[in-house]
C-alpha positions, 0 to 999 in steps of 0.5 A: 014106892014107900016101905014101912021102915020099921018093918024092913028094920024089924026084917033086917035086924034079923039077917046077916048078908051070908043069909042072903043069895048070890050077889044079895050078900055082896051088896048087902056089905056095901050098902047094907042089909035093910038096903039091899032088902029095900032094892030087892022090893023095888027091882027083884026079878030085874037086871039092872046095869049101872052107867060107867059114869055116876054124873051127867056130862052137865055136872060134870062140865059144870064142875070141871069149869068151876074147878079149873082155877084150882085144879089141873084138867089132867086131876079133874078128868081123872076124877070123873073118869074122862080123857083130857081131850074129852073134857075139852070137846064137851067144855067147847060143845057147851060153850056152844049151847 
C-alpha cells in the first residue's frame, strides 16, 4: 500500500501525539506523528504483536560467527538476547545444514 506523503505531512503537521488515542500517543513519541498515522492506515483495527527478538536465528548465527574473533559469546548472547547455551545449539544445528 502507498500513501501520499504529502498529504500524511499536510496531516501530520497538524497534530501533536496528545491528539491521538490511547496507545497512538505513545507510539507517536517514538516513531513519530506522520508514522504512527501511517501504521494506523495499514493496521487500524488490527492487534498486532511484535516478536521478542527483532532478527532471524539466521542473522543472528551468521553475526554471532562472524563476530566471534572479537567479541566474546557471553556480550554477543546478551546483544541479541539469547543464553550462551543457546547460541552454541543453534551454531552447531547450522553447522549441521
Amino acid at each position: 500500500m502507498e500513501y501520499a506523503t504529502e498529504a500524511l505531512s499536510d496531516e501530520a503537521s497538524e497534530i501533536t501525539p496528545n491528539d491521538l488515542a490511547g496507545d497512538y500517543a505513545c507510539i507517536a513519541e517514538i516513531i513519530g506523528i506522520e508514522n504512527t498515522i501511517l501504521l494506523h492506515k495499514h493496521y487500524r483495527g488490527q492487534q498486532i504483536t511484535l516478536p521478542q527478538r527483532l532478527y532471524s536465528v539466521q542473522y543472528v548465527v551468521k553475526e554471532v560467527e562472524r563476530q566471534l574473533g572479537t567479541h566474546s559469546l557471553s556480550d554477543l548472547a546478551k546483544k541479541y538476547g539469547y543464553t550462551e547455551r543457546r547460541l552454541r545449539q543453534l551454531i552447531k544445528e547450522d553447522s549441521k545444514l
